[in-house]
C-alpha positions in Angstrom: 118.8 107.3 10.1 118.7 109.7 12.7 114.5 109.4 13.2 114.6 105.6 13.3 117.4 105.8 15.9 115.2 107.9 17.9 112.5 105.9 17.7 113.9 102.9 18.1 113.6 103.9 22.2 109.6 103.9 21.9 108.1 101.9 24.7 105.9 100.8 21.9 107.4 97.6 20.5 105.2 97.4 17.1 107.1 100.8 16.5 110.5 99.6 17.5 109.8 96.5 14.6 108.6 98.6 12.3 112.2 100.8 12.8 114.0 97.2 13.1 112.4 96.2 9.6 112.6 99.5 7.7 116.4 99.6 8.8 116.6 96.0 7.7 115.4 96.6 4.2 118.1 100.0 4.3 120.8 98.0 4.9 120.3 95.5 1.9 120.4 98.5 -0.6 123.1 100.5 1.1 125.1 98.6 3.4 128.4 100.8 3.2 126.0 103.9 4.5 124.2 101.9 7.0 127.5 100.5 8.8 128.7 103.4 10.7 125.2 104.7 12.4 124.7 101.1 12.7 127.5 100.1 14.7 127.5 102.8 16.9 123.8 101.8 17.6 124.8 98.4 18.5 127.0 99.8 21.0 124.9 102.2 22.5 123.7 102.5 26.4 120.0 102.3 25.4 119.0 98.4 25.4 115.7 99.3 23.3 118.3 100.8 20.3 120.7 97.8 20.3 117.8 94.9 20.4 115.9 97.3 17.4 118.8 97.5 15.8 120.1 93.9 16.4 116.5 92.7 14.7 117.4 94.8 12.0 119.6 91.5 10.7 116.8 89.7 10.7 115.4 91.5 7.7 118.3 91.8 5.7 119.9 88.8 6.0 117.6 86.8 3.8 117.6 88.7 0.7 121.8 89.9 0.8 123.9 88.9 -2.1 126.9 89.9 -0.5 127.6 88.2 3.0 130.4 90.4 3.8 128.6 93.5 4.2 127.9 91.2 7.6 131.5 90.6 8.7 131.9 93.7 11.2 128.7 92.9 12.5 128.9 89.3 13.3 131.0 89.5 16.7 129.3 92.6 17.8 125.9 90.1 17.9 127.6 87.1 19.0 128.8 89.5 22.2 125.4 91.0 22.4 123.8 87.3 23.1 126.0 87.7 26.6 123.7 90.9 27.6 121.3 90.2 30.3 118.6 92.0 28.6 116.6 89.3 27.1 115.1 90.8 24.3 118.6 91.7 23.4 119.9 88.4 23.5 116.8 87.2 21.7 117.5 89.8 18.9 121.2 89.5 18.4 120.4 85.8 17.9 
């Protein structure tokens, strides 16, 4: 976790959704080890790590069985739609 955290703050977008998928596909196999480095990404300073790892719901969401490895996340993306960076709204949506 710690290398895709640091390179979710590559000016290189493909990177930052390769991080955003391969943390996606994580989190649908471990969820309980994923949600701790995942929510303090989500509330980090850096507006690249909270939209890569906002995306990263995007690719895990479809293939969960279990909706309420989602329920700390839910208002922490709901809040993140507020942000005025756009590609973290767009994420978080």
């Amino acid at each position: 976790m710690p290398l895709y955290l640091n390179q979710s703050t590559s000016e290189d977008e493909p990177i930052r959704n390769i991080v955003s998928e391969s943390i996606g596909k994580l989190f649908i196999s471990h969820p309980k080890l994923m949600e701790e480095p995942l929510l303090h990404a989500l509330h980090s300073n850096n507006e690249k790590t909270v939209s890569t790892c906002a995306r990263s719901f995007k690719f895990s969401a479809h293939n969960n069985q279990n909706p309420h490895d989602f329920e700390k996340f839910v208002p922490i993306l709901i809040n993140l739609m507020k942000q005025k960076d756009l590609a973290v709204k767009r994420n978080a949506l």
